[in-house]
N, C-alpha and C positions, 0 to 999 in steps of 0.2 A: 407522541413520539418521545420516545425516553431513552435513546441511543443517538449516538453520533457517529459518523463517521467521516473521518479527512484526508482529502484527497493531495499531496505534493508530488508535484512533477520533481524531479532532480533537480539539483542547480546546474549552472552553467558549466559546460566541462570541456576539457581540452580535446583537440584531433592531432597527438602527436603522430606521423610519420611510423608507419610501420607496426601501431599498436593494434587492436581487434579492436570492435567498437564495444564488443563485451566490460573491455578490462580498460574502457575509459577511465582519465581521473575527472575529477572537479580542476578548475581552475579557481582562483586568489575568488576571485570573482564569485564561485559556484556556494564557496567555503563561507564567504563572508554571508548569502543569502542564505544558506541555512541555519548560521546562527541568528538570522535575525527572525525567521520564523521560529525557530526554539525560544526568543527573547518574546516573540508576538502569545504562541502559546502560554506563556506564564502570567502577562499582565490578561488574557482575557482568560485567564480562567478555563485553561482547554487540553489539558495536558493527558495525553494518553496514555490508556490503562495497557495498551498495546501497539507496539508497530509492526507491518507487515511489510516489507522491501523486495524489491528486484533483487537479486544476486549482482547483478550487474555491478562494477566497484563504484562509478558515477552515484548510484543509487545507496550504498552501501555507508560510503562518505557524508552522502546526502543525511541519511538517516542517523550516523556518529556524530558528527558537529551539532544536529537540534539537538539530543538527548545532552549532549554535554552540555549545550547552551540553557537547557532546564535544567538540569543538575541531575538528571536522569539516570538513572540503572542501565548498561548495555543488554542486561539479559530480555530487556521490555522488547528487543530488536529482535524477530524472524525472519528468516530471507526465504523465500518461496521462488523456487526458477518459474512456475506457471505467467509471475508479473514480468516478465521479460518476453515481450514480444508472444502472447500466447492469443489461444482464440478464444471468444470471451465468453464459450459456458466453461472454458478451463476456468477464466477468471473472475468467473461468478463460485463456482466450485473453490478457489482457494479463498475468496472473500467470507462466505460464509461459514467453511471453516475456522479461520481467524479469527471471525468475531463472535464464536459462541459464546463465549464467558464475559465479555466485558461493555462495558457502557461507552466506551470511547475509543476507535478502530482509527487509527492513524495508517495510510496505504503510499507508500514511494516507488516510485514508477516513470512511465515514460508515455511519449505522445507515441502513435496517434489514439490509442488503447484509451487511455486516459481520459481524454476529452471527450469521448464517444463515450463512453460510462459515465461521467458527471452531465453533458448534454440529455443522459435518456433517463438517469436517477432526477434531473431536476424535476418538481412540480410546474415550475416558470421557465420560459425561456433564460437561458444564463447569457450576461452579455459578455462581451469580448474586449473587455479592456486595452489588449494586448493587438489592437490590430484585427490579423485573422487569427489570432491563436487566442483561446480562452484561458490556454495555461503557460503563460513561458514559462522558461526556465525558472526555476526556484517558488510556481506562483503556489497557495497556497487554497483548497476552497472545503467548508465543513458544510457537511449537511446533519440537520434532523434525520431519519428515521425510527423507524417502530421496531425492526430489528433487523438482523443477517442471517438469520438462518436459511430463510428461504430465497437467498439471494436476493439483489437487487432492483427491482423490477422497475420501465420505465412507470416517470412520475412519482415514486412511490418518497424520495428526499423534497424535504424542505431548505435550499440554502439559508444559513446562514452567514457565512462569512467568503467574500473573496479577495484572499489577501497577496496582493501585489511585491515582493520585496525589495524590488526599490522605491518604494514608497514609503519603505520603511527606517526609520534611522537606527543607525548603527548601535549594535546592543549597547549598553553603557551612557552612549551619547546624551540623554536626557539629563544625567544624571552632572554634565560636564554642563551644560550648559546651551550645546549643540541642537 
């Protein structure tokens, strides 16, 4: 397997009154978890050749604050409407698009879409850290594969990583002391 590919659900985001759920934002909360997975990509060595995003602006956010928080290029950032709530040979169809070229596919996105592709890419059962949810908000999880072109077929990932971000300390904090 000489390809990765990783999976973030958005971080946590606000339901103001009166907004669409399209043109969600991130809350303090949403903002702070995505830089701590942008902070988590750099010390393990995982930082993507590409991202591919919802459109969605929760998603969108999501996707701005890791890249800043690796010190990242915005241009790395694609936003595909397909990840938004789509049916999933669409989003098998934009997945292996996206990852023609590159060794490291980073995907931001939303449940229930989400779990259901990382649940049928795992080789193992994936557990559920989160309760019933395998991704809250912000969670982070990478798989091995061999590649994307031919989309993702169940079994065909090996997880490697499922990263929790509150279990993560806050970017810098190591560094204080914290």
């Amino acid at each position: 397997m000489d390809r990765e590919i990783l999976f973030l659900r958005h971080g946590k985001a606000a339901r103001p009154d009166g907004v669409e759920d399209f043109d969600r934002p991130l809350k303090d909360k949403g903002h702070l978890q995505a830089r701590k997975i942008g902070a988590w990509l750099i010390t393990h060595d995982a930082i993507p050749d590409a991202i591919l995003s919802s459109p969605a602006r929760r998603a969108q956010e999501t996707a701005e604050d890791v890249v800043e928080a690796f010190n990242g290029d915005r241009a790395l950032i694609r936003t595909d409407p397909r990840l938004y709530f789509e049916a999933r040979s669409k989003l098998m169809q934009a997945l292996s698009e996206g990852g023609r070229t590159v060794k490291r596919l980073l995907v931001i996105g939303h449940n229930p879409w989400m779990e259901e592709l990382v649940e049928d890419l795992a080789s193992e059962p994936v557990p559920h850290p989160g309760g019933n949810w395998i991704m809250k908000t912000g969670t982070l999880m990478r798989f091995a594969v061999d590649d994307f072109k031919d989309g993702l077929n169940k079994g065909r990932g090996r997880l490697l990583n499922h990263v929790l971000p509150d279990d993560l300390p806050e970017p810098g904090a190591e560094s204080l002391g914290k």
